[in-house]
N, C-alpha and C positions, 0 to 999 in steps of 0.2 A: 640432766638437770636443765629448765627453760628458763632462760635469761631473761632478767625481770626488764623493761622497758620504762616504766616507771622509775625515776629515782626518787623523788620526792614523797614519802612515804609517810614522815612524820611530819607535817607541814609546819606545825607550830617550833618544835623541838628545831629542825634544820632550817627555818630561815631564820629563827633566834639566833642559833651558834654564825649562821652566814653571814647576817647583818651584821651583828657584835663585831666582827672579826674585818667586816668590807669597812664598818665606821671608823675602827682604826686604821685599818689602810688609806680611807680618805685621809682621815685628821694625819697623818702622818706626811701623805701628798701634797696635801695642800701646806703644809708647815713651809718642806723642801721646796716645792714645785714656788710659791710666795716666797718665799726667801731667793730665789734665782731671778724672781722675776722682779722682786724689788731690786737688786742691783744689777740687773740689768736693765731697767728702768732709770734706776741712779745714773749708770755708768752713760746712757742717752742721754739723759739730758746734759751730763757733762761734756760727752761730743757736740751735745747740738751751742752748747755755749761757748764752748771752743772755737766752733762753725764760725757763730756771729764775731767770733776775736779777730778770726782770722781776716773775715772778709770786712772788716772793719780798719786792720792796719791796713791789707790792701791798697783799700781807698784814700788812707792817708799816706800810704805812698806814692800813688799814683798824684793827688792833691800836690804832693811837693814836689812833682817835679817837672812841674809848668813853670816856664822861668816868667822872667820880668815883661817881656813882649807877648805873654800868651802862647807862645808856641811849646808843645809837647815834646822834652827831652827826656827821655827814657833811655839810660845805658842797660848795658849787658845783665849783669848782674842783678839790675832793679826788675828786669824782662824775665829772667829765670827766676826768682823769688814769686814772679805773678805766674806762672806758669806752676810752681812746686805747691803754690797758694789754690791753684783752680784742681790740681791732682789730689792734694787733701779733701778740698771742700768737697767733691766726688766719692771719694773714699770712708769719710764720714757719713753722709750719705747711706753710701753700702752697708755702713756695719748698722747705723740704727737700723734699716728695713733688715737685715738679716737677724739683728736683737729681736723685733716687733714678731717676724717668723718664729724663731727658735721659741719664744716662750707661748705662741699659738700652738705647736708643736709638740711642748710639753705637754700640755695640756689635753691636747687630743689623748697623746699616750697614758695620761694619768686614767682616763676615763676610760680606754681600752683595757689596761692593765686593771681597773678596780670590775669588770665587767668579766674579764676571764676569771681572775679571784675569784668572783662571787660562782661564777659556774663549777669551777674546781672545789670551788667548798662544799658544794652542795653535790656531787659525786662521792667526796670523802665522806660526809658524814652519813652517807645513803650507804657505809661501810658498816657503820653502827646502826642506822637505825632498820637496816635491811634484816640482820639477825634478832631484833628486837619484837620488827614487823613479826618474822617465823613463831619464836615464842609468843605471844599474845594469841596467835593463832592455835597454836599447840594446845594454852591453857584454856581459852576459851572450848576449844575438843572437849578438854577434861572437865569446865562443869558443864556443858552438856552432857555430861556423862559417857562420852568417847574416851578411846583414848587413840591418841594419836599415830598417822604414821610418820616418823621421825626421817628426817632426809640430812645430809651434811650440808654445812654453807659451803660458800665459794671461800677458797685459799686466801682472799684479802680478805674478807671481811674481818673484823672487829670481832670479839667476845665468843671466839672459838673454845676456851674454856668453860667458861658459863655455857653455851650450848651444849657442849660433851654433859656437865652434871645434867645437864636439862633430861639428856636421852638415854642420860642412866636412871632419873628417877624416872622417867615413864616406862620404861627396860625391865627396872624394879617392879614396878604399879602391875605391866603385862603378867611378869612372871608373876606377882601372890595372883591375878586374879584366874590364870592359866590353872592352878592347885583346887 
């Protein structure tokens, strides 16, 4: 039996059932994919407001603790708070570029994943409409006034019963006209 190379057989019939089926997987992506990337959008801006908290006390502690003559007294503790202050403000930082990535990222994949979808859809339905293709072709024999030579489909395809009645009526048709 030669292996069809064509899948796309019924154009109309298989890219209806494909689309149908790729627009829910968008709508459904994008719901997900927009729902993560709204709060992760949120969850940024609440870092980055955070950011300005931070480096805003900061500065007012740094502000207070110029004494009376102008000179710069900074103890231990005030030195460690600016130091534990500049590791966050870094580390904020980090996470929104890593937020900004991760939902670019999704997004890529959304549009890989709805791209294989639509390929895998359209092999499966080349399931059905592969043995559909055979019969039209068979019938079209018969009103030509042929009748057909009957072959078996491939073990996946679709409507393996309906093709068996198919090749017993023309099985049938052979034999009265063989009398």
């Amino acid at each position: 039996m030669k292996k069809r190379k064509q899948f796309v057989l019924y154009k109309d019939f298989q890219k209806n059932i494909a689309f149908s089926l790729i627009l829910f997987l968008i709508i459904s992506n994008l719901i997900i994919g927009g729902t993560l990337a709204g709060v992760m959008f949120y969850n940024n801006e609440r870092i980055l407001k955070l950011n300005k908290s931070q480096k805003k006390i900061a500065l007012e502690l740094q502000a207070k603790t110029i004494t009376a003559d102008k000179k710069v007294t900074i103890d231990s503790k005030l030195q460690n708070l600016m130091i534990v202050n500049s590791k966050n403000t870094f580390l904020l930082g980090k996470i929104t570029r890593s937020n900004k990535i991760l939902v670019m990222v999704i997004g890529v994949f959304l549009i890989l994943f709805s791209i294989i979808a639509y390929i895998r859809i359209i092999r499966r339905t080349h399931r059905i409409a592969g043995p559909i293709y055979i019969i039209s072709k068979y019938i079209q024999d018969i009103i030509e006034g042929n009748l057909p030579e009957t072959r078996q489909l491939r073990k996946q395809d679709e409507l393996q019963e309906f093709h068996a009645k198919f090749v017993d009526m023309v099985n049938t048709l052979k034999a009265k006209e063989n009398k």
